[in-house]
C-alpha positions in Angstrom: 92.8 125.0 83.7 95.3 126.5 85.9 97.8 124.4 87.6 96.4 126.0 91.1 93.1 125.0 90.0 94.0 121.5 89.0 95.8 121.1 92.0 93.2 121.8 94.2 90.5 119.1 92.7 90.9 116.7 95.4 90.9 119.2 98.3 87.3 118.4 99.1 88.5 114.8 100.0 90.8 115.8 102.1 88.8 117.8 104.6 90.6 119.8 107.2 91.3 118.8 110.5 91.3 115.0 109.5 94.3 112.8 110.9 95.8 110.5 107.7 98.2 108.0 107.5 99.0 105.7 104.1 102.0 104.4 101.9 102.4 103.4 98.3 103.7 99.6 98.1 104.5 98.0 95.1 103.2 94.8 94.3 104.8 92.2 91.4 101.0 90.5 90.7 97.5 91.0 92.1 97.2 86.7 92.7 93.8 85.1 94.2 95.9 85.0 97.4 97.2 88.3 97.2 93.1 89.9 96.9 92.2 87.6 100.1 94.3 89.4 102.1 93.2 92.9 100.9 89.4 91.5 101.4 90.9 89.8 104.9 91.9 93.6 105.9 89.6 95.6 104.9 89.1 98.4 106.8 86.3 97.6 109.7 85.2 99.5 112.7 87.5 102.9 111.2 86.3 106.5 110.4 84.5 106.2 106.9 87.5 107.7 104.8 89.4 104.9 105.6 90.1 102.7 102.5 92.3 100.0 100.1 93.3 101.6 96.6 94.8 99.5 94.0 96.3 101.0 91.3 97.0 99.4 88.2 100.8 99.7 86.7 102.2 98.5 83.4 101.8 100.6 79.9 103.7 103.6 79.1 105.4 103.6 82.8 106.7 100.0 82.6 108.1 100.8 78.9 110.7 103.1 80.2 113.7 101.8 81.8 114.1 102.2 85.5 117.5 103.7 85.4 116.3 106.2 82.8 114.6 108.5 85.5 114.5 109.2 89.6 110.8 107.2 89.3 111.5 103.5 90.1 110.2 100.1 90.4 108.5 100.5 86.9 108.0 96.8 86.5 105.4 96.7 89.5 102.4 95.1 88.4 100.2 97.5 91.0 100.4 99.6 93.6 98.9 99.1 97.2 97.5 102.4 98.6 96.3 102.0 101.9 95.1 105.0 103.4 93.8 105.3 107.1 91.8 108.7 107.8 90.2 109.7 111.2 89.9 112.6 113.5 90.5 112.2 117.0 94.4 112.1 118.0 93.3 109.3 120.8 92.6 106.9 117.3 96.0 107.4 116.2 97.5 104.2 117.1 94.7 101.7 115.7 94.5 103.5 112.6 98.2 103.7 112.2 97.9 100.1 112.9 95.5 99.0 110.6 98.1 100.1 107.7 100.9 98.7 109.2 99.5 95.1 109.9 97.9 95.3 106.1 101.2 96.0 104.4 103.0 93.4 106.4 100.1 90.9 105.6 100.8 91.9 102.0 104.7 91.2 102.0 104.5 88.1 100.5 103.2 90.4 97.3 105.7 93.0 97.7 108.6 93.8 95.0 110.5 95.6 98.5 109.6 99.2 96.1 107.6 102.0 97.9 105.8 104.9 95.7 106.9 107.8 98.1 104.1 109.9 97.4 101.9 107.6 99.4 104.8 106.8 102.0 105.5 108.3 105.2 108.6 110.3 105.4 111.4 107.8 106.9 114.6 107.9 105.7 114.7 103.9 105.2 110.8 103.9 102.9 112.9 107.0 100.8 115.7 104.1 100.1 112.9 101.6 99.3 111.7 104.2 97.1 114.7 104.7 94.8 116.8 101.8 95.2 120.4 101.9 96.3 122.1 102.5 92.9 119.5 105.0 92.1 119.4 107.0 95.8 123.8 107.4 95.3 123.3 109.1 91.9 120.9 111.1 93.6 122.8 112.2 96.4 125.9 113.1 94.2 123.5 115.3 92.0 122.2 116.5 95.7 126.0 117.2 97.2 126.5 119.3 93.6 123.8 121.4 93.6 122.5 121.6 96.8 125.2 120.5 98.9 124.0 122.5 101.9 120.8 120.2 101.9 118.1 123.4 101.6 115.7 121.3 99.8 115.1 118.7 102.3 111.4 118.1 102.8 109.3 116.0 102.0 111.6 112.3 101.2 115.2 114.2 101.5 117.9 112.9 99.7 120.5 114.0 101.5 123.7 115.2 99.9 126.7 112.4 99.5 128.8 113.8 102.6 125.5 113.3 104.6 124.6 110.1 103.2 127.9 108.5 103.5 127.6 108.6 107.3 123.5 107.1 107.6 
């Protein structure tokens, strides 16, 4: 299958036009208390693409160690993935909210690790996706070969001159 092709699967999920906000958070177990609360949240009263995704982590990801490669918090039980989807821009803020008041309901779960794929782009979720240690190896490979910061979509690490001042 081409890699177009492939990437393209889930496109019909995504349907254009919709409004979507989610995040990745890590969690260290998946406790009795810990599923109340996802049960407790569940999306109600929100377009019907709105929804709670648990992901399952351990295996071949957790076997690796977590300074071995820019993918962190590999000893994460799961992974929260709420996602909120709607249409009209005047939903924004109770959708938004819905996320936000689920992952701070879930912090007593949390290992402090984001998976950025799922996350928002703000600078201090790209930290809590790395780790410190991790995020200034980063930016000294950044400030070598892209010192200028060209690549800086999408969870920048910025170069070590840049960084140094956040």
């Amino acid at each position: 299958m081409p890699y177009t092709a492939m990437q393209a699967l889930l496109d019909p999920t995504a349907p254009s036009g919709w409004r979507w906000y989610n995040t990745g958070e890590h969690l260290s177990d998946l406790s009795d208390q810990a599923i109340d609360v996802i049960v407790d949240h569940a999306p109600q009263r929100l377009d019907p693409l709105s929804q709670i995704i648990v992901f399952r982590h351990g295996g071949a990801v957790s076997r690796i160690q977590d300074a071995e490669t820019a993918f962190s918090n590999r000893e994460a039980a799961y992974l929260l993935h709420p996602l909120a989807a709607w249409l009209s821009p005047e939903d924004d803020e109770r959708h938004i909210a819905w996320v936000r008041k689920l992952v701070g309901a879930m912090e007593p779960f949390k290992t402090g690790g984001v998976y950025l794929n799922f996350t928002p782009d703000e600078h201090e979720r790209v930290l809590d996706g790395y780790g410190a240690d991790k995020y200034a190896r980063l930016a000294a490979l950044k400030e070598r070969y892209d010192p200028a910061n060209m690549f800086r979509f999408n969870h920048n690490v910025q170069p070590v001159a840049a960084a140094s001042s956040i």
